[in-house]
Structure formats: C-alpha cells, structure tokens
N, C-alpha and C positions, 0 to 999 in steps of 0.2 A: 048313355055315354059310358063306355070302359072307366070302370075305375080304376086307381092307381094301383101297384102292389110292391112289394118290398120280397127282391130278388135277390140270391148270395150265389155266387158259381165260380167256380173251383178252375183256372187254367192251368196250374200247376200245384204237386205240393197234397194230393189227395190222391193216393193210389200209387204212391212213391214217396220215400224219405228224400225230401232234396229241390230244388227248383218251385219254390214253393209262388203261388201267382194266386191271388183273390181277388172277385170282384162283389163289389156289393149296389144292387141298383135302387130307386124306386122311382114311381111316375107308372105313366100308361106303359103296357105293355108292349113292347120296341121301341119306347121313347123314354127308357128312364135315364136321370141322369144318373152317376158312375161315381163310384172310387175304386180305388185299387189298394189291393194291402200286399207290398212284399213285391220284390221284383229279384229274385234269386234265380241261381243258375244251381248246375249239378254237375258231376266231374265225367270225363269218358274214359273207357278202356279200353286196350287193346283189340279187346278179342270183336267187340259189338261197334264201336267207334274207333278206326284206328288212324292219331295223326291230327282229331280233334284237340282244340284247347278245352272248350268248355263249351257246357248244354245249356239253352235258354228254353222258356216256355216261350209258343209258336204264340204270338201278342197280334196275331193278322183278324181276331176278332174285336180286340182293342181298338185296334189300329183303323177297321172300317168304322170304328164307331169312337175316336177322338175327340170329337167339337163336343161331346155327352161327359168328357171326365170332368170330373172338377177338380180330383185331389189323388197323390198316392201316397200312403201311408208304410213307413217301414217301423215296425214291430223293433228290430234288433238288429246290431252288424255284422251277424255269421253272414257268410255267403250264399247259403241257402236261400237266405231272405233279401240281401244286399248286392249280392255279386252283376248282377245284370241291368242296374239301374242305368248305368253310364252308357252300356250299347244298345237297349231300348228306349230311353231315354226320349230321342231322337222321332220315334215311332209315334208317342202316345201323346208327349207333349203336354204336362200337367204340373202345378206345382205341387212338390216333396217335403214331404211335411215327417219332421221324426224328434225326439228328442238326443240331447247334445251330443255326447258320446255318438249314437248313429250316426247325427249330421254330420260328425266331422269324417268319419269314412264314405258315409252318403257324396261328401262334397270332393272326394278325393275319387268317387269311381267317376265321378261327371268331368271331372277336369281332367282326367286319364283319357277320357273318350271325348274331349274336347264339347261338351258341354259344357253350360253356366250352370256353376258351384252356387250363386246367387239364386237358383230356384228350388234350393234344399233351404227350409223354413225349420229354427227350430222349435220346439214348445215345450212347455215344462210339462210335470206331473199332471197327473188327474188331481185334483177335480176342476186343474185349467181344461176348458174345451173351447175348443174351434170351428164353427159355426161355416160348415159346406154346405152349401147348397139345400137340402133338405136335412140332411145329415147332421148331427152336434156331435165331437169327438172329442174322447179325451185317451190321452194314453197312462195307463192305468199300473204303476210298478210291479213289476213280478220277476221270483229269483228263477234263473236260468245260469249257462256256463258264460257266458259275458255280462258285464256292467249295462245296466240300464234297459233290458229288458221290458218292454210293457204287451203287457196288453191291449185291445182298445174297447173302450166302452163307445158305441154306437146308439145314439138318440136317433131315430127313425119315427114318424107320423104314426108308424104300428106297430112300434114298441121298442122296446131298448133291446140291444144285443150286444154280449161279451162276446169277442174274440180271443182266445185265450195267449196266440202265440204258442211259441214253446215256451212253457214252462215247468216248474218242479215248486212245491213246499218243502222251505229251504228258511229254517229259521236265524241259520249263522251261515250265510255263504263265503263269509273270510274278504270278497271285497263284492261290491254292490249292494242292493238294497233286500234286505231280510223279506222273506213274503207277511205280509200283515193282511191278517186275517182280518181285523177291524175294518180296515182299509176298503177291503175287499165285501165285506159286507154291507156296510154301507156303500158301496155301487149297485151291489143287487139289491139294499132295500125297495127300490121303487116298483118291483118287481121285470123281470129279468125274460122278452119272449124267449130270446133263441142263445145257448150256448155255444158256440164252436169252438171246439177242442181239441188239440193236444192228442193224438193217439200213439205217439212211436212207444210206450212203454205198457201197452196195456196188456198184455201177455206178461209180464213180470209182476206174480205174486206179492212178493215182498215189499216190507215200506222201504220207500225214498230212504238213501242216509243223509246225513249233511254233509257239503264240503270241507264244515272245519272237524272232521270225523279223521278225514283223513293224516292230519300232520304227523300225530306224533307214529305211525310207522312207517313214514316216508325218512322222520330224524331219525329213526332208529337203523333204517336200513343205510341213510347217508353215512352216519355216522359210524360203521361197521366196514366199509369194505375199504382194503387195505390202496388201492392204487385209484388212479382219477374215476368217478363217478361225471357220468353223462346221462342225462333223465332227457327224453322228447313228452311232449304234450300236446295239444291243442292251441295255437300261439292264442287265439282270441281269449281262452280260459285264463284271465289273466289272476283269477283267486289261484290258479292253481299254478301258474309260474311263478305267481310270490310266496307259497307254499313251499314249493321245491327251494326258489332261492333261499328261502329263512333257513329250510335245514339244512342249506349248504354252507351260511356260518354260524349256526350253530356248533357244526362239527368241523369250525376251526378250518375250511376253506375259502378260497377267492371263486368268487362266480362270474361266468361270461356268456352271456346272451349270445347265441349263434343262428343267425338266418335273418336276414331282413321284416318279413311278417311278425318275426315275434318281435324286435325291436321297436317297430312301427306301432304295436299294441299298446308296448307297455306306457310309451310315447305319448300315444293318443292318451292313454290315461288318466297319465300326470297333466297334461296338458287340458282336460276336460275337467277334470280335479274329482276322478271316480278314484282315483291311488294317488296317497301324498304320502305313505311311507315304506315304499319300493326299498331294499335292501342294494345299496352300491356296489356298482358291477365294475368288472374291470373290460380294457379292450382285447381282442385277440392277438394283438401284438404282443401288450403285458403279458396276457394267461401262457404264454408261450415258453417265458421264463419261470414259471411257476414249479415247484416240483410236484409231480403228479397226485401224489397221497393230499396236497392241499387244495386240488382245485375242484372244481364243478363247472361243467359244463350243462347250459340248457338249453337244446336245439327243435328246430322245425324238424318236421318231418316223421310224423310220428304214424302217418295211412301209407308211408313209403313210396313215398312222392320221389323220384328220380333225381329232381333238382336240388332237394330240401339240405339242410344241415347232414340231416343223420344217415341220406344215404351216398352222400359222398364220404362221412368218414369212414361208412363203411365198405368203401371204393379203395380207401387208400389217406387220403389226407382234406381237410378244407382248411381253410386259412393259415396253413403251415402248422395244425393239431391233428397229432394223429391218435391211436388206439393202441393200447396195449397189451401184452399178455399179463393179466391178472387185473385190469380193469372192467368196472362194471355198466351196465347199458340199462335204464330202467325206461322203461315203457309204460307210460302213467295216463295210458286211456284207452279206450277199449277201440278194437279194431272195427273199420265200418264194413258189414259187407260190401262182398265185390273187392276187397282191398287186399285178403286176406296173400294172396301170391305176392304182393310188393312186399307188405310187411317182413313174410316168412324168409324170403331173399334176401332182406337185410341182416334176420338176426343169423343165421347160417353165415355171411360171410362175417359179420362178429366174431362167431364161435371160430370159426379159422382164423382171427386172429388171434383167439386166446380168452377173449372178454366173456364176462358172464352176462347172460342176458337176461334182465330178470323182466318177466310181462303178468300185467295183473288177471291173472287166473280165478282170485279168489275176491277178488273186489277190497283188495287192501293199499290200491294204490288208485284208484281210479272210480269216481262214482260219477251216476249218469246226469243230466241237466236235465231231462225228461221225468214227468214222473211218472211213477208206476202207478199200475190199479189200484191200490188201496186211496194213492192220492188224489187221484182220474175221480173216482166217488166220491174221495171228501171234497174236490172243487164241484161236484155235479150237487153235492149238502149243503154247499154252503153259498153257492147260484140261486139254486133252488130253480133253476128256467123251466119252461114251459114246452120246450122241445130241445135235443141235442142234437149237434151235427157236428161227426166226428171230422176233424179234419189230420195232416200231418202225419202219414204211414203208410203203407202199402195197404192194397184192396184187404188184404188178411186182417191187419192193423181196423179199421175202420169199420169193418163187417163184425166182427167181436165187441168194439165199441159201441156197435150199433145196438148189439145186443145186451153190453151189460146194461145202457142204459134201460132200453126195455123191461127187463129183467127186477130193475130198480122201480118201475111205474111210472116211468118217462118215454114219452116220444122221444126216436128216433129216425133219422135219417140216412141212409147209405148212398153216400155222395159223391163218386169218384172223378176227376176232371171230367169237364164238359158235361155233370150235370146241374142243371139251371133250376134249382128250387123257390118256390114262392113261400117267403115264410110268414105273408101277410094274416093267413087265414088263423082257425084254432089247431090246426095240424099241419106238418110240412108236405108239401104240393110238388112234386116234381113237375114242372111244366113244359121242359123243353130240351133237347139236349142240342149241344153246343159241340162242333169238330176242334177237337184238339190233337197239339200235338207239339215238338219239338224243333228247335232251331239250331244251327251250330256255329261257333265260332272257331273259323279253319284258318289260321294264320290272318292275316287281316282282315277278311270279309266273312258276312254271317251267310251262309247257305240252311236252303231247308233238308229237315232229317226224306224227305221222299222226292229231295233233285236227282238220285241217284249219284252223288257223287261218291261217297263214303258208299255203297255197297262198290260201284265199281272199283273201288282202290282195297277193298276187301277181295274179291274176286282176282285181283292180279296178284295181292299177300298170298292165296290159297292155292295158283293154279298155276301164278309164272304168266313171263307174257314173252310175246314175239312180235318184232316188226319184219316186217315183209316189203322189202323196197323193190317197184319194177318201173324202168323208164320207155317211154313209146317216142320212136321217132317221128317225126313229121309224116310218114306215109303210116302209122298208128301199127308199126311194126315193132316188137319186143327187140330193145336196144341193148342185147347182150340179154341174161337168165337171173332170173330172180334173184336178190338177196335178204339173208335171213340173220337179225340181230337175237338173241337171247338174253332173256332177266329173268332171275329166279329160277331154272330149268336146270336142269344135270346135264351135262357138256356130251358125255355118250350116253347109247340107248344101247337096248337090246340087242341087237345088230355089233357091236363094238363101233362101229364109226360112229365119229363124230355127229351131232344130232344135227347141226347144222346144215352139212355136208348131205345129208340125207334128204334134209326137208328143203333144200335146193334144186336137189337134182330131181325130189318128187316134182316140184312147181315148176320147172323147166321142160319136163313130160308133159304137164298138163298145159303151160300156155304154146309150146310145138304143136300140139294136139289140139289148140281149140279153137274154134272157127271165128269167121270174119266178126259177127252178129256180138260175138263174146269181147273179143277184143274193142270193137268200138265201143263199147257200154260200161261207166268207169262202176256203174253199180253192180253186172253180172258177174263183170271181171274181179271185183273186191269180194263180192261173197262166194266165190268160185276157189280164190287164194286162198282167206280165212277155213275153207271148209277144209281143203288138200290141208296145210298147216296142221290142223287142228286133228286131223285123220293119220297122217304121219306120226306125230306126238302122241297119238294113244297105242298106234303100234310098236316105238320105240319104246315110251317113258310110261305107257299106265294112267295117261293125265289128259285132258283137254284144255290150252292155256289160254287167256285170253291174247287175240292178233289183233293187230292195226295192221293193214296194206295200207303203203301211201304209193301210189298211181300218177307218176309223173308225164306230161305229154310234153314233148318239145314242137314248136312250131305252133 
C-alpha cells in the first residue's frame, strides 16, 4: 500500500515577488487532502498587460481538486497575499481562516465579490492551533510592514513546518507586534522538518534596520521645509503613516489623510485595536483652509498608481489641494520594480510645479518589511530545520537562497511555481511538477493569461487596426466597393493620399477582379481582404495592422 507523504507546491509567489498562492498536501499520493496559504494577486502594466485590473494565480489546479481543501490560511493583509481571495473565493470553496486585523479585510474582499464574509474564521496567536484535517495550525506573530503579521506553524504526521511569511527581525516596529525571539524558539523547540522562507531580501548584505529607526529624520526633515509637506507611503504600512503623522505635529502642522486605502487602513486599525493612539487628522475640506507652512499631507500613491492621491495632485489638483512652488513631496518607500516609469512621471510633473522632491535614495526615509541576509541566517539559527525552502522572490531570489542555505550545512530546495515537492522523506524530493500559470481580471470578468485576449489588444496598441466593410446582394454580387475604417494608423501614407482612399480602391481592384468560387466563400473572401489591407498598409505606412472584414449578405 502507497504510503502517505507531506507535499508543499508553490501556484504562485515563488519565482516572483507578488501573487503569492501555497499549497500544502498530505495522504496518498493524488489524494492528499489540501490547504491553501495566501490567495494574493499581482499588479499589471502597460507594456505586458494592457487594460488589465489585476493578476491572480491560475487556481484551475485547486479548483479540479476542491472537495480535498479543508482550509485557507492568509498569513497578512498586503494584497499580495490577500488581494484575490474575494474572486477565487468562488473557485475553491474552503473556509478562511486568519487572525483579526486580516480577517477584517479578508471579510471585506469577500463581500466586495459578493461572497459570505461569515466564512473568514478568525484565530488568535500561536500557540492557539486549529486542528485541519491532518494538519494542526497556528499562526505564529512576526514583524513585517503591516499589523499582525504571522507566520504559520504546520503540525503534520511528518513533522512540523514553519512557513515564515514575509517577514523581517524587527524588535521596535513603532505599531504591531515586535519579533520575539523567545517566541519563536519555543515553536522550533520540538524540532522544526521544513522552513519556508522569505526570500525577497536576500541579496541585501546589510542588517535589517528598525522601523522606529526612522522617525526622528523624517521630524527633522518635516520640520524643515518651509511651505506644505506631502509624504506618500505604503497605505497598509500603517507604523509608518503614524510615523509620518507624528512628525507632522510635532512640527506644529494639521495632518490630512488623502486616498481612500489609506483611510480604510488606518480605520481598520483602530477598529481591530492594532493602533489606539493615531494622531488627529483633520478632513480635506478643513486642510483647505489651512495655511500651507502648517499642514501635512499623507497620500496613496506612492508605486504611481494613476488613480492614487499623489498622482492626481500631481496632475493638477485632488480634493480642491493643490501643489506649490516651494512645497515639498517626500517619498517614504522604495520603488517596486516594474513601477519605476509611473513613479519617475510623477515626481517630474512635481518639479514643474516647483516642488521639491525628496525620494529615499539613502535609506533615511524608508526601510524594508523583508529581511535581509544576515536576518534570512539568523531565522535559518534560530529554526534550526532540517531542510529550507526558499519561498517569496524571483527565480534569482530563491536560487541564492538555495544556496546560502547549503552553504550553511542545510538542505535545500529550489522551488519555483508548479514545483511539487515531498517533504516527508530525510531530504526534499521533488516529485512532480504542476502547470501553472496566471489569470486576469478585465473589467468584470476573470479571463486566462493564454485566451489570447490581451495579446490581441496588444497587437492592435502596436500595429493599429482597420475594419473593412463589404456588403453582397442577394445574387452574391459586391453592392457598391469596399469600405475602410481606421484606428491607430496615420491618415496619409507614402503616396500622399489619404490611406483610406487608397486601401479602398486597392479592395475594389481585387473584389472586380475576383472570381465566382472567391466571392461565394465568406472565409476566401475574408482572408483575401485582410491580406490586400494589410499589403496596402506596408506599402503606404511601413506597418501590418491588425483587420476585421465584416461580410454582409443581403437576402
């Protein structure tokens, strides 16, 4: 008889910073039952996704295999990890299990997406655990850039497993829970199989700073510049918008929260009781009347998010606040790549209004929620596991992790989606691998990344498109000479006439010209048009655009 094994595999969140999806299995082999840790989404761009809202991990492996979940587990309320619970929700069908702070955005992405908020469960700290299936869970405190952070400790028939989350060693984070080493030790007392970790900082040398490191040259720099101060952040880093707010009366200004997410944050908060001594904001109406040298502004938008606070003030105006010459703009978190063109367009149209931009170059306004290498080793010190497996980074991220564990006299693993390791044995077993891959959310419905729809709508961004209208009368005779709409295309071509005009009177040559066999057949005659169009357009313009013929018959 097949023995059981104890399975972890990666659908998102391993070989990418973002969209982060784990499974963790055990039982027979194709019959284990399931949990899930994290159900986060990832942001799209222009250039690769254009028109997308947002990216989910492709859950059609989950999804054949439902009736097997017992439980999903969310780690923390970045969206990374949170963001897609609400629209796969629906897919997987398990109850959600998180602690409070989570739950309460957990319960607000389900009710968004018209799910029941009633199947977000919440639980307290470790060493409460919750008793899945085969599984015992607890979730385990650790400091990161939001409140309530855990880890999970995983009780398994084959041994315990920490999943670390994102995390950072973080002994004063200014609001949530300090990392406790004690804490943490006794969880890996019992002794610890498998690590899974944390890799987005492992290429950074240097130790971790602390959040409360930062204050006083954020008061220093508030309390310095002469006309309104505006600071963006991370809205969920909510140590770090009560940070900003404090030095904003410190230095004798009115502060006003600007963007819905971050008010929602701070909200959640107070309301979860992770912050009860938030510094008094005023509304945008008040801050309006304020005289400039006294106020502070703290807005979204800090990855240069089009919508956000910070890039419509720097459009022009948002809630009747605008910008000034001899006002300052500080940017209190580091850029994510991929982002770096939104950001850079913001702080440019700043400077032509005058404003000084000030961005943390040197790490005096912004420190990471990750931790770096030297802290990567001290969690791999102070686990002590029996193997690691890097998780949370790009393939580069994970493959270096792979290695410093090694490196250290530790099994490793290199794990990237869709692969399916066994970590029942004395070594990690790669057993299988697993098709993954992406999902999109396009204005209201989710399509897959390879329906071809987004490359098509790419392809028409790149090439221009043309419709080609011809109508056939009842005896399947051309009822009048084609007609030619253009989008995206240069009006004249090479020739000087109009492109139009051109690519009309080519199609009118070619359907005078083409025989009975052609014209009856709406498929010769469609790809006959496309081809003339498309031949025309490289003559005139240089380009091949994408055509629609639409082939009307009357009768």
């Amino acid at each position: 008889m097949t023995e059981n094994r104890l399975i972890y595999l990666p659908l998102g969140g391993a070989g990418e910073i973002g969209m982060n999806c784990y499974v963790y299995g055990y039982g027979k082999p194709g019959k284990e039952r399931l949990i899930v840790v994290d159900l986060g989404v990832t942001f799209p761009d222009m250039d690769t996704t254009p028109g997308v809202d947002l990216i989910f991990p492709d859950v059609a492996w989950l999804e054949a295999r439902k009736d097997r979940i017992d439980g999903i587990f969310i780690t923390h309320a970045h969206e990374d990890h949170v963001g897609a619970l609400g629209h796969l929700w629906s897919r997987v069908q398990a109850p959600v299990y998180a602690r409070a702070f989570t739950a309460h955005h957990a319960r607000r992405k389900m009710e968004e997406q018209g799910a029941n908020p009633d199947k977000v469960q919440v639980v307290g700290p470790w060493p409460e655990m919750r008793q899945i299936g085969d599984f015992n869970i607890g979730f385990l405190p650790v400091s990161h850039s939001i409140p309530e952070s855990s880890a999970l400790v995983i009780e398994t028939p084959d041994g315990r497993i920490i999943h670390t989350g994102d995390f950072k060693i973080d002994h004063q984070p200014g609001v949530g829970e300090a990392f406790d080493r004690e804490l943490w030790a006794e969880a890996a007392k019992p002794g610890v199989k498998a690590l899974v970790c944390d890799s987005t900082n492992v290429f950074s040398t240097h130790e971790g700073r602390s959040e409360s490191s930062l204050a006083p040259e954020i008061q220093r720099l508030v309390a310095e510049q002469p006309g309104m101060v505006v600071a963006t952040t991370f809205a969920s880093n909510v140590a770090r918008v009560k940070t900003l707010a404090e030095a904003g009366i410190a230095a004798g200004r009115s502060v006003c929260l600007l963007g819905r997410a971050m008010r929602r944050m701070i909200e959640a908060s107070v309301e979860t009781g992770v912050l009860s001594d938030f510094p008094a904001v005023i509304s945008p109406e008040d801050a309006r009347e304020v005289p400039r040298e006294s106020l502070m502004l703290i807005v979204t938008g800090s990855q240069g998010e089009r919508r956000a606070a910070s890039a419509q003030l720097a459009r022009g105006k948002y809630l009747g606040l605008k910008m000034a010459d001899g006002d300052t703009f500080l940017f209190s978190s580091r850029t994510i790549p991929g982002n770096e063109r939104g950001v850079i367009s913001i702080m440019n149209q700043f400077s032509e209004q005058g404003v000084d931009v000030v961005e943390d170059t040197d790490g005096r306004y912004h420190v990471s929620g990750h931790a770096n290498r030297p802290d990567i080793l001290a969690m791999h010190e102070l686990v002590s596991p029996q193997m690691v497996v890097p998780m949370h980074g790009e393939h580069r991220h994970l493959r270096e992790h792979t290695k410093l564990a090694q490196s250290h006299g530790r099994m490793g693993v290199l794990a990237p989606n869709g692969t399916c390791v066994s970590l029942s044995g004395n070594k990690p077993e790669i057993v299988e691998y697993v098709e993954t891959g992406r999902s999109y959310l396009d204005g209201a419905v989710q399509i897959g990344a390879l329906d071809g729809i987004v490359r098509d709508r790419m392809r028409m961004a790149l090439n221009g498109h043309v419709v080609v209208t011809l109508i056939m009368d009842e005896d399947d005779t051309p009822l009048g000479e084609p007609w030619v709409e253009l989008m995206g295309l240069p009006a004249k071509g090479r020739s000087g006439s109009e492109l139009t005009e051109v690519m009309e009177e080519d199609m009118a040559q070619f359907v005078n010209r083409a025989d009975d066999k052609t014209l009856l057949d709406d498929g010769k005659l469609d790809e006959a048009l496309r081809r003339v169009a498309r031949q025309t357009a490289m003559d005139e313009i240089g380009r091949k655009p994408e055509v629609t013929v639409v082939i009307s018959r009357l009768g």
